[in-house]
C-alpha positions as CSV (number, residue, x, y, z in Angstrom):
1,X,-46.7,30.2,9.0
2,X,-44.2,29.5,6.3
3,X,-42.4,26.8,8.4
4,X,-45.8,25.3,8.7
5,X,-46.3,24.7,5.2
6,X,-42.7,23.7,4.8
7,X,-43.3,21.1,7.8
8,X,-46.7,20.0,6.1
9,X,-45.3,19.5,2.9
10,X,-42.7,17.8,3.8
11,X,-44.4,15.1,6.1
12,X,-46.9,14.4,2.8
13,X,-43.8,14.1,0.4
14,X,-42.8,11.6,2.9
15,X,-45.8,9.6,3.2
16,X,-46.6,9.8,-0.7
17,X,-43.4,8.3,-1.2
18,X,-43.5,5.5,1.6
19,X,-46.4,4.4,0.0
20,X,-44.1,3.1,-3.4
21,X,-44.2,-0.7,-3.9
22,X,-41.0,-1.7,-4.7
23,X,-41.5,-5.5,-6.9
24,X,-38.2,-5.3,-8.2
25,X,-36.1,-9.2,-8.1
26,X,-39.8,-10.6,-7.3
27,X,-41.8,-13.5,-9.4
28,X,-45.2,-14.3,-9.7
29,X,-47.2,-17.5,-10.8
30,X,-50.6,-17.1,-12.6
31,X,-53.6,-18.8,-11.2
32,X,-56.8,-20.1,-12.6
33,X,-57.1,-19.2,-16.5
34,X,-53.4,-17.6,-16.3
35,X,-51.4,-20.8,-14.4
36,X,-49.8,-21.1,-17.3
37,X,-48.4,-17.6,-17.3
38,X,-45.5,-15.9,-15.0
39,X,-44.2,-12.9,-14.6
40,X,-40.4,-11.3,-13.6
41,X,-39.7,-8.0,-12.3
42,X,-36.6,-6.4,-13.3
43,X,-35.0,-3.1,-12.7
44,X,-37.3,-1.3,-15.1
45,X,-38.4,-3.9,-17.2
46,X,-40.7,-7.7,-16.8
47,X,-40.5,-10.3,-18.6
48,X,-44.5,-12.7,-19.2
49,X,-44.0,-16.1,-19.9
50,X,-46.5,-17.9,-21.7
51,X,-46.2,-21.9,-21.3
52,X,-48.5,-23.8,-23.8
53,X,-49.5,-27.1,-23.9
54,X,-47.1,-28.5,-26.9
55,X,-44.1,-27.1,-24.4
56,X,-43.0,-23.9,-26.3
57,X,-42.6,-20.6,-23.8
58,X,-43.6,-17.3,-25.0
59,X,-42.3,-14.1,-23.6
60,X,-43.1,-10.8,-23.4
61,X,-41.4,-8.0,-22.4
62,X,-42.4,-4.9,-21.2
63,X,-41.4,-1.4,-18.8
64,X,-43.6,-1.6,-16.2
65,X,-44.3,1.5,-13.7
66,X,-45.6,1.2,-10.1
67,X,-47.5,4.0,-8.8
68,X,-48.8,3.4,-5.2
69,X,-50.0,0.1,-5.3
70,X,-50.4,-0.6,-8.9
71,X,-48.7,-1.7,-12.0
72,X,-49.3,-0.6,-15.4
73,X,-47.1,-2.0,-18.6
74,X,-46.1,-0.8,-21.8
75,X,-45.2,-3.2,-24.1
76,X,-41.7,-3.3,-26.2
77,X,-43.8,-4.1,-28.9
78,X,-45.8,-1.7,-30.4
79,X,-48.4,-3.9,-31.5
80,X,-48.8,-5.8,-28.6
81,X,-50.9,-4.5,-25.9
82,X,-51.5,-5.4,-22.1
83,X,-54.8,-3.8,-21.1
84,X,-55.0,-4.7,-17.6
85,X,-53.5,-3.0,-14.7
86,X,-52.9,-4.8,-11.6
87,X,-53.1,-3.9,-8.0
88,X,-50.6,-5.0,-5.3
89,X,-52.3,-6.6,-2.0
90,X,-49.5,-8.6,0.5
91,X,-48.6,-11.5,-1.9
92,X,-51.2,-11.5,-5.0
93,X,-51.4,-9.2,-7.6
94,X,-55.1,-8.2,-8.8
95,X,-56.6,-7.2,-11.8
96,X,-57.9,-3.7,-11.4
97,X,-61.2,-3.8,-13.0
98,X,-62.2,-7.2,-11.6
99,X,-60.8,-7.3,-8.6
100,X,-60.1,-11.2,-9.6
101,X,-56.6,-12.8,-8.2
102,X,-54.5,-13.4,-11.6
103,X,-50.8,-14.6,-10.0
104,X,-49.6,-15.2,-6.4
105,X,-46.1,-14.5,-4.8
106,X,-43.1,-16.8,-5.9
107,X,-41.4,-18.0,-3.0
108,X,-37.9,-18.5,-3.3
């Protein structure tokens, strides 16, 4: 019975983990309302650009954490918040509550 369990936990420690998106090195484009905005994966950290229409770049950054198949973001700043989460599907990210595309896969 005991190697059971041990067999059973094991194969869903497995498969939990598998399921871990890993974004790292990747770069997005926004589209629609955000084609002005990108975003970097680093190690730990992302980096949002901002491009306005007079030319000057803004950029956040943020830790990011990816659990399953979406990202959430905590902000450097501590007055600066990022409310949306976003889910990973092949080479768009989603917003969670809308379900709207917001950036598309960089292609390198």
């Amino acid at each position: 019975m005991k190697r059971i369990l041990l067999g059973l936990s094991l194969t869903i420690l497995m498969l939990s983990c598998s399921s871990v998106t890993d974004i790292k090195g990747t770069e997005w484009i926004g589209v629609e309302k955000d084609k002005n905005t990108s975003i970097v994966f680093n190690d730990s950290t992302c980096e949002i650009y901002k491009r306005f229409e007079t030319g000057h770049v803004d950029t956040i950054k943020a830790l990011y954490i990816v659990n399953k198949d979406t990202i959430s973001f905590a902000p450097f700043d501590e007055f600066v918040t990022i409310g949306s989460k976003l889910i990973i599907a092949k080479k768009e990210l989603k917003e969670s509550k809308s379900g709207n595309v917001v950036f598309k896969y960089k292609e390198r």
